[in-house]
N, C-alpha and C positions, 0 to 999 in steps of 0.2 A: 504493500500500500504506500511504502514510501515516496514512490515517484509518481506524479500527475504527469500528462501530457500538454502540449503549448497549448492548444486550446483553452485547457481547464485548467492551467498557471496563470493566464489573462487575464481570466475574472477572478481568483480567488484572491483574497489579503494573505498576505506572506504568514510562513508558519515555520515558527524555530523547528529545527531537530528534536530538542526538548518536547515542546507541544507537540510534535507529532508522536511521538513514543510517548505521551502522557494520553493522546487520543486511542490511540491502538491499545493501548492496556487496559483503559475504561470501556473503550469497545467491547471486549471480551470478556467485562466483567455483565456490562452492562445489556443484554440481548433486546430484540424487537420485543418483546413480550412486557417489557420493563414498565412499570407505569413510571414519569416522567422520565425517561431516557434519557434526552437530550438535557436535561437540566441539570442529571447526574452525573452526564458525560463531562457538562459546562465545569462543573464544579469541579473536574480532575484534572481539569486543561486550564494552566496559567494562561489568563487575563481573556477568555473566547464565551462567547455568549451561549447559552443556547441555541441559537439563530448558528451565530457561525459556526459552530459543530455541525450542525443540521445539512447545513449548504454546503461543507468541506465533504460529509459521507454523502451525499447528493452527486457533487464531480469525483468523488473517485469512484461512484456506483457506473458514472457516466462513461469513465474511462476504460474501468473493466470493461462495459459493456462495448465499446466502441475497438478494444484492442480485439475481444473475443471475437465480433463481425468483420474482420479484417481491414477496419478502418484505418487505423493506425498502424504505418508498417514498422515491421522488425528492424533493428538494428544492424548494420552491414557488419558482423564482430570478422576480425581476422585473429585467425589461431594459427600460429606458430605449427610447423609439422610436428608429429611425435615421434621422439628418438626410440628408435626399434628394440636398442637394446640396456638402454638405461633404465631399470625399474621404478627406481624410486625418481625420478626428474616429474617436472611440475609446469604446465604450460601456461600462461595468462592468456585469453580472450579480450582482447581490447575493437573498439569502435575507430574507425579511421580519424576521427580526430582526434582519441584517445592516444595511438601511434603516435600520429606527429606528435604531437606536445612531449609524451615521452623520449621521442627522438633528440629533439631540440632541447633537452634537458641540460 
């Protein structure tokens, strides 16, 4: 859940790393069944209303559903070949702009 897509970073107000791992933990405490959810959620998430809880699980429901429809495409990741005969060796998956920037490091 941690990453939105450009779309749904647009409209949303910015959200610490903090707040976001303070939303996924209440999330999971907190199910659809919950009477006031979203209030209880508010309450776990430093300084986020009700409302902005509400609307945060709204675009990343938007997003899941938009990655699952093939709206949103994959990442081009390049991997490294794997050595045939080294067992224990360990490949990183990086994004082409991921590459460059590690290149130019």
């Amino acid at each position: 859940m941690a990453s939105m897509s450009m779309s749904s970073t647009s409209r949303a107000p910015q959200w610490t790393a903090r707040q976001n791992e303070q939303f996924e933990r209440a999330l999971a405490v907190y199910d659809r069944d919950t009477p006031e959810r979203w209030h209880n959620i508010a309450r776990a998430v430093a300084g986020k209303s009700a409302d902005e809880v509400k609307r945060y699980y709204d675009l990343l429901v938007e997003d899941v559903m938009r990655i699952e429809t093939g709206k949103v495409p994959f990442p081009a990741y390049r991997c490294p070949p794997r050595p045939r005969l080294q067992a224990e060796s360990t490949s990183i998956c990086t994004t082409a702009p991921e590459d460059l920037a590690m290149r130019h490091e």
